[in-house]
N, C-alpha and C positions, 0 to 999 in steps of 0.2 A: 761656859759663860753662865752666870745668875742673874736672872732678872728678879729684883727682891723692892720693897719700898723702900725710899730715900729715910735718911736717918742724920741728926744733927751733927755726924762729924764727919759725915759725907762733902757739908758743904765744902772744903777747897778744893779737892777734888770734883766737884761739879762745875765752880766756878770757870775752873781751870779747862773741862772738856768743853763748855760751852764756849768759849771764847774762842778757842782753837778749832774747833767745827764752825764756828762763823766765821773767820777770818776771811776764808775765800767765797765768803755770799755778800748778798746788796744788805745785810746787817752788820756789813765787819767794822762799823763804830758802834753799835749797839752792844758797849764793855759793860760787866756789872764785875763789883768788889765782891758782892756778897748773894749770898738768893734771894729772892723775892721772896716774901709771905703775901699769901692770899686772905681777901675778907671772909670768904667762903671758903667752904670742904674743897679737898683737894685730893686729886690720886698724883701721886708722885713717886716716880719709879725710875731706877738706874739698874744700867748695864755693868756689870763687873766682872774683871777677869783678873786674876791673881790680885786680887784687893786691890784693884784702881776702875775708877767709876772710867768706862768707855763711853757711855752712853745715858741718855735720857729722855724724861717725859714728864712734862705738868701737867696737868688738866683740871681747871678751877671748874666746880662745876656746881650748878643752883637747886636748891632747895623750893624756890619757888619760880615756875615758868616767868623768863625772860628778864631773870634781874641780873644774869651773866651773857649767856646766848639769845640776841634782841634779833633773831634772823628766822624764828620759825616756832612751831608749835612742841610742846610737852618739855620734859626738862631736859636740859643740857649741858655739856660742858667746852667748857673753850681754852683751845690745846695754847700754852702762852710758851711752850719750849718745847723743841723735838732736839735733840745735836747728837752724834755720833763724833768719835775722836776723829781726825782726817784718817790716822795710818787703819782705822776699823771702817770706813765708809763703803758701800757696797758690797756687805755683806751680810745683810741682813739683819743686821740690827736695831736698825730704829723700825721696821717693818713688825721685829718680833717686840720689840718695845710697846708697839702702835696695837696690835694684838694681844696682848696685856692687859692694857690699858680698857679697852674694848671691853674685854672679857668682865674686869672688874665696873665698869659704868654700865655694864646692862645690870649688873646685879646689884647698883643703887640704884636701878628703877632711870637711869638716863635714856631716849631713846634717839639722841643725835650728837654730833658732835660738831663744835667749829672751832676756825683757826683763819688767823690772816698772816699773809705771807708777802713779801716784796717778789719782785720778778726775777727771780732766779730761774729759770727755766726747767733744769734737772730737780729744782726744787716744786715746782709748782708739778710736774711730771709727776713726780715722787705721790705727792696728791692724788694727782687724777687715777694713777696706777691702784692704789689704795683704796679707789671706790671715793671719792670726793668731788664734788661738782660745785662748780663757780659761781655763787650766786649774788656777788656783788664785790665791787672795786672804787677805787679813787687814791689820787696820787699821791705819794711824800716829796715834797719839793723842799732841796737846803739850798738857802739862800747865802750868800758866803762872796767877805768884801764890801766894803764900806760904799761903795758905790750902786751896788744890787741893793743892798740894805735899804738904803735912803729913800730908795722908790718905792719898797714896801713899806716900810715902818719909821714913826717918828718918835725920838723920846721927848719928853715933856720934860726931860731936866736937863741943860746943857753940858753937862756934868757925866752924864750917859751916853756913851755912843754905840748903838749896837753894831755886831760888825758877825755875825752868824744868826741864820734862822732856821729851826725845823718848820715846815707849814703842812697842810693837809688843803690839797686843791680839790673843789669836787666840779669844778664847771668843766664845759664841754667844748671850750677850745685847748686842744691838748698842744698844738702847735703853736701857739702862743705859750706857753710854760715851758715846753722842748726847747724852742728858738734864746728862750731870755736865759733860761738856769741851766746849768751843767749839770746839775746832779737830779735828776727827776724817777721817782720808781713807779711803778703801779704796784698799788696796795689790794692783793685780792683776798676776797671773804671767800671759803671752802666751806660746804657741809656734807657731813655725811651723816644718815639714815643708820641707826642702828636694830631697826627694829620692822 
């Protein structure tokens, strides 16, 4: 296996291992056609084995304290894609990804790292295993069905009817948001100390 920097005809191939690694997590609608570009510098970096990308890693990361990572002190970077192929999972890959990554943000001078993750469980492990600690959370709630809708949101043109919502809960009845929606995650913040 090579772990080398991402490269522009990387992207279907990345597109394609990212999709398929999230399929089975509380992300598996979170589909992209294309990659993402960052505002800020980036370490971006794939796993490859016999020329197909297995594996990955973004990390947007700031030039000036707290215009990327708003969770702590000195500069940092904020991890926006980790995926692993399903048939490569548990095998150390995204760990040796993760450590990479590392290696190359201490030596732009980064001295933390964060990342938010839905509640996958083996996912949020994977974190803590890693040296990552919790330091802050709040829900994703999809609203979904003309009738859920109505009680959240109204359009102002009769013409529009909304009939899905992503929302972001940060209040403190959780059992009120459990009890109404079907689909509710918790959204947790990870950081790790590089330094």
């Amino acid at each position: 296996m090579l772990i080398r920097e991402y490269v522009a005809s990387d992207e279907k191939e990345w597109v394609r291992c990212r999709t398929l690694a999230f399929l089975d997590t509380a992300y598996f609608d979170d589909v992209r056609r294309e990659k993402e570009k960052y505002e800020n510098p980036a370490i971006e970096l794939v796993a490859v084995i016999e020329n197909q990308v297995v594996g990955l890693i973004d990390i947007e990361y700031e030039l000036e304290e707290n215009t990327v990572c708003p969770k702590g002190k000195g500069l940092g970077g904020m991890i926006w894609n980790v995926a692993v192929h399903p048939d490569l999972q548990r095998h150390g890959i995204g760990t040796q990804l993760l450590y990479e990554a590392e290696r190359i943000a201490l030596e732009k001078g980064l001295n933390r790292l964060e990342v938010w993750t839905r509640d996958d469980d083996w996912v949020n492990k994977w974190y803590e295993k890693n040296k990552f600690t919790k330091v802050d959370s709040y829900f994703h709630v999809f609203i979904e069905g003309s009738k859920a809708v109505k009680h959240v949101i109204h359009s102002e043109s009769p013409e529009i009817k909304p009939v899905q919502i992503f929302a972001h809960y940060t209040g403190k009845d959780l059992s009120y948001i459990k009890n109404r929606f079907k689909r509710v995650h918790e959204c947790n913040c990870y950081q790790k100390n590089l330094v």
